[in-house]
C-alpha positions in Angstrom: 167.9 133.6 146.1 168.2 133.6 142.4 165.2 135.0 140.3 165.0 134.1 136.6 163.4 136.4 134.7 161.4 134.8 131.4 160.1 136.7 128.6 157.0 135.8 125.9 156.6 136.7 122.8 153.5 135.5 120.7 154.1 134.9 117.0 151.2 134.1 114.4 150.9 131.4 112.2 148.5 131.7 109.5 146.9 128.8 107.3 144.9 130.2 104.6 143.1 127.2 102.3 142.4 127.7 98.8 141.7 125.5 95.8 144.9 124.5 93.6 147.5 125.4 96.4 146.8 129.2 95.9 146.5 129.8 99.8 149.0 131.0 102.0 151.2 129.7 105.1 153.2 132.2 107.0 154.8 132.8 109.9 154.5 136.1 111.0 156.2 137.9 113.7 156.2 141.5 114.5 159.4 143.5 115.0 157.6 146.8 117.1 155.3 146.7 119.8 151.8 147.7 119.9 150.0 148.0 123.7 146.9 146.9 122.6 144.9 148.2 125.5 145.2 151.3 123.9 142.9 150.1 121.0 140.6 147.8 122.8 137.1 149.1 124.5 134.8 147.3 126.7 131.2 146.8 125.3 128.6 147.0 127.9 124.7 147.9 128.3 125.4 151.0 130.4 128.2 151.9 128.0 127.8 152.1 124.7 131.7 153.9 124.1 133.0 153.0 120.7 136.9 152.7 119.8 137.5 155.4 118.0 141.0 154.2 117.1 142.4 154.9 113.5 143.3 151.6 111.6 146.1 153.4 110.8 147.3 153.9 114.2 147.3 150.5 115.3 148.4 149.1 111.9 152.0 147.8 112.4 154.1 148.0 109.2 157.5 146.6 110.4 157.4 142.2 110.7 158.9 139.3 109.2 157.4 136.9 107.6 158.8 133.1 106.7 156.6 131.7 103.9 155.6 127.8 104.9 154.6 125.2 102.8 151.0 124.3 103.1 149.6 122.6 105.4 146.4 121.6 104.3 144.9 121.1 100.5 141.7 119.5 99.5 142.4 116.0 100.6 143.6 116.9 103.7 147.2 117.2 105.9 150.0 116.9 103.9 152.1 115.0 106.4 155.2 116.0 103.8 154.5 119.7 104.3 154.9 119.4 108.4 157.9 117.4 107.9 159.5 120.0 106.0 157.8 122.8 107.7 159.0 121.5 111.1 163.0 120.3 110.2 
C-alpha cells in the first residue's frame, strides 16, 4: 500500500484600500518558519498569563513578496486587475 505524503503551506494575500490607487496588493510568502505555538497563550478567567514574547523574536525578516495590481478602488472590483492578476 502506497502512502502519499502532502504538504501545506499558507501564503497571505493582502488588499489594502486607499483613495487614488495608493493602497497596496501583495502576495506575501514567508521563506523561514516560525512555530507559532511558541508565541500564542491561552486567555482564561483562572489564568490570567500574558505572552511575554518579544515582537522581535517572532518577527520574521526573510519573505517574498509579488506586488499585485489592485483589486479594489472606489467604484468597486476591477474585473481588469483579477484578469491580469490571475493570468
Amino acid at each position: 500500500m502506497e502512502v502519499n505524503a502532502q504538504q501545506f503551506k499558507a501564503i497571505a494575500n493582502v488588499e489594502s484600500i486607499l483613495p487614488n490607487g495608493m493602497g497596496r496588493s501583495p502576495i506575501v510568502n514567508t521563506m523561514e518558519e516560525k512555530d507559532y505555538k511558541a508565541y500564542t497563550s491561552v486567555q482564561a478567567d483562572k489564568d490570567k498569563t500574558r505572552n511575554k514574547s518579544e515582537r522581535d523574536e517572532i518577527r520574521i525578516r526573510n519573505y517574498q513578496e509579488s506586488k499585485l495590481l489592485n483589486l479594489y478602488n472606489i467604484a468597486g472590483i476591477r474585473l481588469r486587475n483579477i484578469a491580469v492578476t490571475t493570468a
